[in-house]
C-alpha positions in Angstrom: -17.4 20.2 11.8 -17.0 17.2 13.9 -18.2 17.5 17.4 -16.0 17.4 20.3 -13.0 16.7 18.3 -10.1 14.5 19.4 -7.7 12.3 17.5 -9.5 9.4 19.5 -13.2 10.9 18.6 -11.5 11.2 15.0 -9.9 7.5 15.0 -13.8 6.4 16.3 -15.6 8.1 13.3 -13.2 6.6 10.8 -13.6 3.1 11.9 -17.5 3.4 12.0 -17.7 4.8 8.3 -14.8 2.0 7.5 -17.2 -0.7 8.8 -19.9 0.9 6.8 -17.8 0.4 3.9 -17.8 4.6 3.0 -14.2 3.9 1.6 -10.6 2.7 2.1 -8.7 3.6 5.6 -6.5 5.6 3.6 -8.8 8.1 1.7 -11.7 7.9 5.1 -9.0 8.9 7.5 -7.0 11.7 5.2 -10.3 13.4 4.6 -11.8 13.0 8.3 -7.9 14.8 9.6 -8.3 17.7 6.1 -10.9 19.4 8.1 -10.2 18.6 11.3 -9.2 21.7 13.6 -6.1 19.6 15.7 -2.7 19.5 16.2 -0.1 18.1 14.3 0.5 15.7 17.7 -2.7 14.5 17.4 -3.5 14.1 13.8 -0.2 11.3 14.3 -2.2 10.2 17.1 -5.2 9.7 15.3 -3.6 7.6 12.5 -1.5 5.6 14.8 -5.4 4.5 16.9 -6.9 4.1 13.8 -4.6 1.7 11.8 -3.2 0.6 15.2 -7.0 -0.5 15.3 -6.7 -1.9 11.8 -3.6 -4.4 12.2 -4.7 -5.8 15.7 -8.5 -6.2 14.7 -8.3 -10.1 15.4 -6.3 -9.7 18.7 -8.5 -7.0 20.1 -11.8 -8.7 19.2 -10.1 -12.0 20.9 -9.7 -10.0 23.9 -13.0 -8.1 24.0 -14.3 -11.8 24.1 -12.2 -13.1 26.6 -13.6 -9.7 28.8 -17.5 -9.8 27.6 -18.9 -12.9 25.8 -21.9 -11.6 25.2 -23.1 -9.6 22.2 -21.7 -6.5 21.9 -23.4 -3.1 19.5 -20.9 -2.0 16.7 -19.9 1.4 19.0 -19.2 0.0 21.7 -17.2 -2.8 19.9 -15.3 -0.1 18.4 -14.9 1.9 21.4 -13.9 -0.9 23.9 -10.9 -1.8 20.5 -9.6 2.0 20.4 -9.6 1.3 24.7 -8.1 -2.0 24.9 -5.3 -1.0 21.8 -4.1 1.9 24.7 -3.8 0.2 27.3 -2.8 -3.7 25.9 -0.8 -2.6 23.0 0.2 1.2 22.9 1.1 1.5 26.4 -1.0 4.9 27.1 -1.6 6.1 30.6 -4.5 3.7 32.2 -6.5 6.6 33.4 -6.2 8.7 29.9 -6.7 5.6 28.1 -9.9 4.6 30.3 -11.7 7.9 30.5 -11.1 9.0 27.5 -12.2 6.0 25.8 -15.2 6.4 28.1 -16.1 9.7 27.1 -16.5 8.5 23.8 -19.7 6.6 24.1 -23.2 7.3 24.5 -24.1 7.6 28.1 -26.4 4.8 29.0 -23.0 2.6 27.6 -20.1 4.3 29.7 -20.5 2.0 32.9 -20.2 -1.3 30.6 -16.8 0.6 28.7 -15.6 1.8 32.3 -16.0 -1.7 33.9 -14.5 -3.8 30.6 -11.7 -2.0 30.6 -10.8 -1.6 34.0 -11.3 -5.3 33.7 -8.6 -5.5 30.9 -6.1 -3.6 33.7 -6.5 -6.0 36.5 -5.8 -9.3 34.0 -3.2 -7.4 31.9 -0.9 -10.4 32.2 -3.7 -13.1 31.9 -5.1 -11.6 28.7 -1.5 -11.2 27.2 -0.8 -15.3 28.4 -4.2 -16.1 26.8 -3.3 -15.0 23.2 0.1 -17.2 23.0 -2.1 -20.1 23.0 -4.0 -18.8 20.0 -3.5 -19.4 16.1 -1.4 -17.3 14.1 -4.1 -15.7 12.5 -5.4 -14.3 15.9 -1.9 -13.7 17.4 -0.9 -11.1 14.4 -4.5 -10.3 13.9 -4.5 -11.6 9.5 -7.3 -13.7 8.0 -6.9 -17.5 8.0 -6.8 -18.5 5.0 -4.4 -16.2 4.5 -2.4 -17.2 6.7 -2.8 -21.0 5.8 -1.6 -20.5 1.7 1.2 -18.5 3.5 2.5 -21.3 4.7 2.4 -23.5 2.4 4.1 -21.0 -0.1 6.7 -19.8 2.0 6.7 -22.0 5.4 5.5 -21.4 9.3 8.8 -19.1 10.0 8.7 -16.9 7.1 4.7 -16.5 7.6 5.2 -15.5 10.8 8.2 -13.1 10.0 5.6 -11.8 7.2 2.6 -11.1 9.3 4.8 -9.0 11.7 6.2 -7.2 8.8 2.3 -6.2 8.0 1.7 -5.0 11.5 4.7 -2.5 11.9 4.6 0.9 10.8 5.6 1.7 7.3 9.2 3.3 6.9 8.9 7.0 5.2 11.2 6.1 1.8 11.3 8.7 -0.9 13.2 8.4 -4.0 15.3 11.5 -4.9 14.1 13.6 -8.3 17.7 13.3 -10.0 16.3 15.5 -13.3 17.0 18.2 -10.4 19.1 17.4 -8.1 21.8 14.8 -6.5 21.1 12.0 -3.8 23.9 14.1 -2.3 22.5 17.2 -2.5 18.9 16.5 -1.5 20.8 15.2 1.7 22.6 18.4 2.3 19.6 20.6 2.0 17.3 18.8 4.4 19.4 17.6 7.0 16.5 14.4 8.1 16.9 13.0 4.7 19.2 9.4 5.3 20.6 7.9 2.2 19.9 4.2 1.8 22.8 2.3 1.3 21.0 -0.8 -0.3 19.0 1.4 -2.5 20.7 3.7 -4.5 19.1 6.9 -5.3 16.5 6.2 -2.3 16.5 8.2 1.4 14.3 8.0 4.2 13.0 10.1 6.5 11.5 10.3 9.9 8.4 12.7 8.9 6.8 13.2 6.0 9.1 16.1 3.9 6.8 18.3 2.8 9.3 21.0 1.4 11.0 18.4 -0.6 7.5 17.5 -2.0 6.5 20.6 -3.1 9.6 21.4 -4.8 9.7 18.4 -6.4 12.9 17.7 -4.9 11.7 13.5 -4.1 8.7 11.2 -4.5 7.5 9.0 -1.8 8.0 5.7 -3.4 9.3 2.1 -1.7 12.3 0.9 -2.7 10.8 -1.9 -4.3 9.0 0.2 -6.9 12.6 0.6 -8.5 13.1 -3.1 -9.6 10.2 -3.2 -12.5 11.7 0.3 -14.1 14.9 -1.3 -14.0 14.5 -4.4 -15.5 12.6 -2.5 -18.5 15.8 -0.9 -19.2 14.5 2.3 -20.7 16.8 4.6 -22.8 16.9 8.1 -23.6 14.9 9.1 -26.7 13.0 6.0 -26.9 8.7 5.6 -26.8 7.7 4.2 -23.7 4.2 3.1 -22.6 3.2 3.0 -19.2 -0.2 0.6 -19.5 -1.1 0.9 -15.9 0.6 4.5 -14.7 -1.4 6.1 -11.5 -0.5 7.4 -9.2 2.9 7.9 -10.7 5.8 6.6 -8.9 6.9 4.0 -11.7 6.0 6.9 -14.9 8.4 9.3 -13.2 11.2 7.1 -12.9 11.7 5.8 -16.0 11.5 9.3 -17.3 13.9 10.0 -14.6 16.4 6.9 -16.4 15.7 8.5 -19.4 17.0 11.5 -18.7 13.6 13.5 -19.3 14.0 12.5 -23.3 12.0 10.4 -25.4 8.7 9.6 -25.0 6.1 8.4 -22.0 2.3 7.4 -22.7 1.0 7.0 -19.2 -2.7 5.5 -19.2 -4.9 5.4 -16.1 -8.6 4.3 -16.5 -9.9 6.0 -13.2 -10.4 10.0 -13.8 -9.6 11.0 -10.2 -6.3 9.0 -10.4 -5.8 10.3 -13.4 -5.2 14.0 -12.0 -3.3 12.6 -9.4 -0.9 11.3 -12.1 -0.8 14.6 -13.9 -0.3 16.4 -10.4 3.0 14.3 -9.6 4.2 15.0 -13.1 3.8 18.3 -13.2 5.6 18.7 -9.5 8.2 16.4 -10.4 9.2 18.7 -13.6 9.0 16.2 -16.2 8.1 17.2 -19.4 8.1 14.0 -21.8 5.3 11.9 -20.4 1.5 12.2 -22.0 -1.3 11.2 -20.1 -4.4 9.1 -21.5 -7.4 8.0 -19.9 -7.9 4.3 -21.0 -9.5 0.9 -20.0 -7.4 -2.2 -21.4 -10.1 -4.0 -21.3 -12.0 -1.8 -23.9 -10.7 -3.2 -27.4 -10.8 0.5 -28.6 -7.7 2.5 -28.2 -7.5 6.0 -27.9 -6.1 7.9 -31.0 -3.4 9.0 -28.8 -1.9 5.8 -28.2 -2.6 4.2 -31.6 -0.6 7.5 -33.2 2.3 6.7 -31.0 2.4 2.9 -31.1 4.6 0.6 -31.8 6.7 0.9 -28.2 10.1 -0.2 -28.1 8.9 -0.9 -24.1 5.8 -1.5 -22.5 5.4 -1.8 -18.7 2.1 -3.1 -17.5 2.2 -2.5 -13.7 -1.2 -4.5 -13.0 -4.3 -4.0 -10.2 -3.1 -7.1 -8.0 -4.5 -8.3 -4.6 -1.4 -6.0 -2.7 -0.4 -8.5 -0.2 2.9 -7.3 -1.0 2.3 -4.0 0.5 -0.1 -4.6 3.3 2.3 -3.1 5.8 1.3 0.3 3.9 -2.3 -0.6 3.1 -3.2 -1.9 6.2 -6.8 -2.9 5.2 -6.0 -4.9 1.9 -6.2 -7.9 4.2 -9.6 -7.5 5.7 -10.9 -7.0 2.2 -9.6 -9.8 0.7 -11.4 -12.8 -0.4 -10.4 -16.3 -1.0 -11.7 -15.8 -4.8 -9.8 -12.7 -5.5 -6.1 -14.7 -6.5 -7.9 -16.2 -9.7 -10.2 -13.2 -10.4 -6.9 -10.7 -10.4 -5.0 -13.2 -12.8 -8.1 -13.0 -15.4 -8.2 -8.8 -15.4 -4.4 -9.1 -15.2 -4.6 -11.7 -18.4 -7.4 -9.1 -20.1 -5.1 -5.9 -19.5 -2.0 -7.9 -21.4 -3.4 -9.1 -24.0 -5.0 -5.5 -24.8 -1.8 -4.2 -24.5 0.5 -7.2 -26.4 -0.2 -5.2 -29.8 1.2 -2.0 -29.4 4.8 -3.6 -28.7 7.3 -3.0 -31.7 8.8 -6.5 -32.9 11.8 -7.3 -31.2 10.5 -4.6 -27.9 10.2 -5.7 -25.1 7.5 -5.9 -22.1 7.8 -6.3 -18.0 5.1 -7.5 -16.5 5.1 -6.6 -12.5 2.9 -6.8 -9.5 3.3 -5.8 -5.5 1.5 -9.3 -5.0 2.7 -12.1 -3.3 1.4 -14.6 -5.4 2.1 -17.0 -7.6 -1.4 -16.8 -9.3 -0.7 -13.9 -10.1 3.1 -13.6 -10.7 4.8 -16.5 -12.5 1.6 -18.0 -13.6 0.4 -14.6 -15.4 3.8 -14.4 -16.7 4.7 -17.6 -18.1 0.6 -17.7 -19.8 1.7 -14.0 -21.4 4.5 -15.0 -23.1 3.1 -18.3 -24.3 0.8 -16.2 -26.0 2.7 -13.3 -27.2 4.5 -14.0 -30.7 7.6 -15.1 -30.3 7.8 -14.2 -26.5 9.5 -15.8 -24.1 10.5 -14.8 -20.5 14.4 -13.7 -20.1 14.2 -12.6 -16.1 12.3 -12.5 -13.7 12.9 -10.7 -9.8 11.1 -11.0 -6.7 11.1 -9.2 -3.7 9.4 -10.6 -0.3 9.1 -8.5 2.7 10.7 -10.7 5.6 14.2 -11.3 3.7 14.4 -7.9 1.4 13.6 -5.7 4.1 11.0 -3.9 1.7 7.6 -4.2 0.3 7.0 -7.0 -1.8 7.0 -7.0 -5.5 7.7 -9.6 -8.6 8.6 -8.8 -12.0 8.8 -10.4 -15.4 10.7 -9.2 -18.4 9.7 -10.4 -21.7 11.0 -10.4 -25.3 9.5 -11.4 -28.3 10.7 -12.9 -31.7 
């Protein structure tokens, strides 16, 4: 049980075992709120100070300097970012957002937290004319050199479009389970479901559908997700492997284009995303998809795959650096490093080349990522295919957050001789 429980107590406690590196936001935060006795209200208001927190860590850290120069302990820190995220960025009630945030802290701290952040009140307007002097980086709260190779890729307006994509909400999108039911019909029975015009067989909804879920009825799944299934082109009744499946989303819809027949190997290497996979399957209704637990990069393949190669299509779905998707993992960019472009592209390298074998002659492979970057995109590709017998690269799609109005995501589809 967590003592005196609020969403900001809860939002405190998550940050402190974040810092201590306990786990991702995602997975500290959903099992902090699974046994937290709270409302609905302030469960949302719990996640919104928390990865509020998250996307502004720069910005409130400039501000908590501006207000105390001095060295601050790691509670306090975190308290004063929860406070000053109220009052300089949420808008919440000054006295709510003061005392609260007050109450949170260890006694012999309150009169420091109480006179920062009354502080922060008075020189609202100051601290907010400060930070339009300050880099990028510290404006929109994202790492430097981040921000820098940004820049050159894609230019100062388009890195700054980016960076703001990252720090808004993510949109609730859903793609609709047509093995049970229409766009049109899914719309009909749950009246906050809004088709997307741009993205067929997609809706999105203002809460999270929970009925729909359980039934099966959708998938939560970006838009962008779509483009890699559809550029393998899978057909009914053919063998399909899924190198890199968890948690699901891609799997699922190509069975889905398939029209449940044929069949899907699905491999996963990590056993708790494994049941994850075989829990959307099952929900979903899908009966033609098999699920292995495999490493690419171990050179021995299960039986279960070797009995069902050659595949007239591979996709290979690979771990990337998500910098296409930071405005849905709101973390990714704090635990990025500088090294971690060239260390993806040689597990991404490893994964294809364990898989290149099992592909029937003449089959063909896409190759995608929810990256960003090139290291990892058209370099990857174009080094697969010169390797692959035969292969060469026929198309390749890219979506980038700031002009697509979606995640970001690249994919390659390649042939061989």
């Amino acid at each position: 049980m967590i003592e005196r429980v609020s969403a900001r107590r809860i939002a405190l406690i998550a940050l402190e075992q974040w810092q201590g590196q306990i786990g991702r936001a995602d997975s500290i935060i959903s099992e902090l709120l699974s046994t937290a006795p709270i409302s609905g209200a302030d469960r949302g208001f719990a996640l919104e100070l928390f990865y509020g927190v998250l996307r502004n860590l720069l910005l409130l850290d400039f501000w908590i300097g501006c207000l105390r120069p001095t060295k601050l302990d790691n509670e306090v820190r975190d308290i004063l970012r929860l406070g000053l995220y109220q009052l300089l960025k949420l808008g919440t009630a000054e006295h709510a957002a003061v005392n609260e945030s007050v109450e949170l802290a260890r006694p012999k701290a309150r009169g420091v937290i109480n006179g920062i952040l009354r502080t922060a009140i008075r020189q609202r307007e100051e601290l907010q004319q400060r930070v339009r002097t300050q880099p990028l980086s510290i404006r929109e709260s994202h790492p430097d050199f981040l921000v820098s190779r940004w820049q050159k890729s894609f230019g100062a307006d388009a890195t700054t479009a980016l960076c703001r994509w990252d720090n808004e909400p993510p949109r609730i999108y859903a793609r609709v389970n047509q093995l049970l039911m229409t766009p049109e019909q899914l719309v009909h029975r749950y009246p906050d479901a809004r088709p997307c015009e741009k993205w067929l067989g997609f809706v999105e909804f203002s809460s999270l559908p929970t009925e729909a879920l359980q039934r099966g009825h959708c998938y939560i799944q970006d838009p962008s997700t779509a483009m890699a299934c559809q550029l393998l082109t899978p057909q009914p009744g053919e063998k399909i492997l899924d190198a890199c499946a968890a948690p699901g989303g891609k799997t699922t819809y190509l069975a889905q284009i398939m029209q449940n027949r044929g069949s899907i190997v699905a491999c996963e290497r990590q056993p708790q995303r494994l049941r994850v996979l075989e829990e959307n399957i099952k929900r979903l209704q899908i009966d033609i998809i098999q699920v292995v637990q495999h490493d690419w990069t171990d050179a021995n393949q299960p039986a279960a795959i070797e009995a069902m190669a050659p595949f007239d299509r591979i996709l290979i779905d690979v771990p990337c650096t998500n910098t296409g998707v930071m405005r849905r993992r709101v973390d990714v960019r704090w635990r990025l490093r500088r090294d971690d472009f060239q260390r993806m592209q040689r597990d991404q390298l490893e994964i294809c080349r364990g898989v290149a074998r099992l592909l029937k002659p003449g089959g063909v492979i896409v190759y995608s990522t929810c990256s960003l970057e090139s290291e990892e995109n058209e370099a990857v590709a174009e080094r697969f295919a010169a390797e692959l017998a035969g292969g060469k690269i026929v198309q390749t799609k890219s979506l980038v957050p700031f002009s697509d109005d979606c995640d970001g995501a690249f994919a390659a589809r390649l042939v061989t001789g």
